[in-house]
LUMTINU-342481 format. One record per residue (C-alpha): residue number from 0; residue in three letters; x, y, z negated. Coordinates in steps of 0.05 Angstrom, whole numbers, plus 5000, padded with zeros to 4 digits. Example, Ala and Ser with C-alpha at 12.3 -4.5 7.8 and 13.67 -1.06 7.14 Angstrom:
// LUMTINU-342481
num | residuo | xx | yy | zz
0 | ALA | 5246 | 4910 | 4844
1 | SER | 5273 | 4979 | 4857
//
This chain:
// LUMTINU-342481
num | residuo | xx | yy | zz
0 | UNK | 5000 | 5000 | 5000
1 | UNK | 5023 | 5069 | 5019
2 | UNK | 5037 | 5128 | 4965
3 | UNK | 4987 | 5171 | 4992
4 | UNK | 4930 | 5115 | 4988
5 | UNK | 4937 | 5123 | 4906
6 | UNK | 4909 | 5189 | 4903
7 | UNK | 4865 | 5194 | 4855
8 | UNK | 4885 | 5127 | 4818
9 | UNK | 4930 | 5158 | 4770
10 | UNK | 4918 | 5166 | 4690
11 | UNK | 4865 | 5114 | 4668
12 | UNK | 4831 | 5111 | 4725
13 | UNK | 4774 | 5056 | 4731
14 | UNK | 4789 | 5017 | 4787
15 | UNK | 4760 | 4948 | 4796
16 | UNK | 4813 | 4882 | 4801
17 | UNK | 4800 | 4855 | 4867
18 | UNK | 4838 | 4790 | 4882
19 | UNK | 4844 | 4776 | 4964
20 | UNK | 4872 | 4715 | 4975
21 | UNK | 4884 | 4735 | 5053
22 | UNK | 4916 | 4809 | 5034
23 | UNK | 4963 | 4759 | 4985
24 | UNK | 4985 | 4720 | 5033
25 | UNK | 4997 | 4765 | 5078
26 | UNK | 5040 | 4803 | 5030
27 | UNK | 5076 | 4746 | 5003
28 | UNK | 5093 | 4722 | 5075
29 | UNK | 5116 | 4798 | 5089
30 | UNK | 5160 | 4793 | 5033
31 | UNK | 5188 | 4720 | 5023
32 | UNK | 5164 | 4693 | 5089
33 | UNK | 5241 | 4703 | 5128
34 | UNK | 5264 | 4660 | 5076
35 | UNK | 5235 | 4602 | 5107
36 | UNK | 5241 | 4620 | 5187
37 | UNK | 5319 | 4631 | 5157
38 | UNK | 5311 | 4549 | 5129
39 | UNK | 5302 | 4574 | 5058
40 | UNK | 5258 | 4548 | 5016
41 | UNK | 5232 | 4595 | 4957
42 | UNK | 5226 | 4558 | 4887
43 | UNK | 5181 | 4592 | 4830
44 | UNK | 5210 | 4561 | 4769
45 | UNK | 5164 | 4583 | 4726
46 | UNK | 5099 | 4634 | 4723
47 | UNK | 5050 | 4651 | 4670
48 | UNK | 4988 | 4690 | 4659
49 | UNK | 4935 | 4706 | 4609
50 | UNK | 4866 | 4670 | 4634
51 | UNK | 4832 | 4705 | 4573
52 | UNK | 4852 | 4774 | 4601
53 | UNK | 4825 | 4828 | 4583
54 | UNK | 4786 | 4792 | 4526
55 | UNK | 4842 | 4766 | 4486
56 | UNK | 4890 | 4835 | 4497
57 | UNK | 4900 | 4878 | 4451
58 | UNK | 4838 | 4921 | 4423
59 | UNK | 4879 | 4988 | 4465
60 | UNK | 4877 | 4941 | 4529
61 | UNK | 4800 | 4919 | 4518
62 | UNK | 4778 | 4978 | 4508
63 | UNK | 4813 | 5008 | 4575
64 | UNK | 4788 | 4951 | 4619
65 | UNK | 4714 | 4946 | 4583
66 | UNK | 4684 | 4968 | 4650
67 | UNK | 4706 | 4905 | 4680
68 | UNK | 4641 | 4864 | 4692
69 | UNK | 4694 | 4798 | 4721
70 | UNK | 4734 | 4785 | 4665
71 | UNK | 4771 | 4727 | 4713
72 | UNK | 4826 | 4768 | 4753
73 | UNK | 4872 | 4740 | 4724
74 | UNK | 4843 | 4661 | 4738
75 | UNK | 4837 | 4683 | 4809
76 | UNK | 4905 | 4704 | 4815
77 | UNK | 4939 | 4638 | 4792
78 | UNK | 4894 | 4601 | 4832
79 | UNK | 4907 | 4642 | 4894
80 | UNK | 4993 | 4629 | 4877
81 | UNK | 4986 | 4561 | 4867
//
């Protein structure tokens, strides 16, 4: 995402946590993708996440993401990795 397409996004702004799968994969292939058409292969050794998130955070976190009506970003996310 370009600089200029965060105007507006800045402070504690209340944006809601979209996960694409296709815009993911389209990133991760920008980024690690000549890797493998160099015969690479890229190993994660390791990843974690919070599947509770926001509802487990801290009470400061909650209370910034309490908007959220999907409280499974973060689900979504390590099911669109893996």
């Amino acid at each position: 995402m370009r600089s200029g397409s965060w105007s507006g996004l800045e402070g504690d702004a209340q944006c809601n946590i979209i996960i694409n799968t296709a815009l993911l994969e389209q990133g991760w292939e920008e980024h690690f993708g000549y890797l493998k058409d160099l015969g690479y292969a890229v190993v994660i050794g390791a990843f974690g996440g919070n599947p509770d998130w926001p509802l487990d955070a801290p009470v400061r976190v909650q209370n910034r993401y309490d908007y959220l009506t999907d409280t499974t970003p973060d689900w979504q996310w390590q099911n669109t990795f893996l």
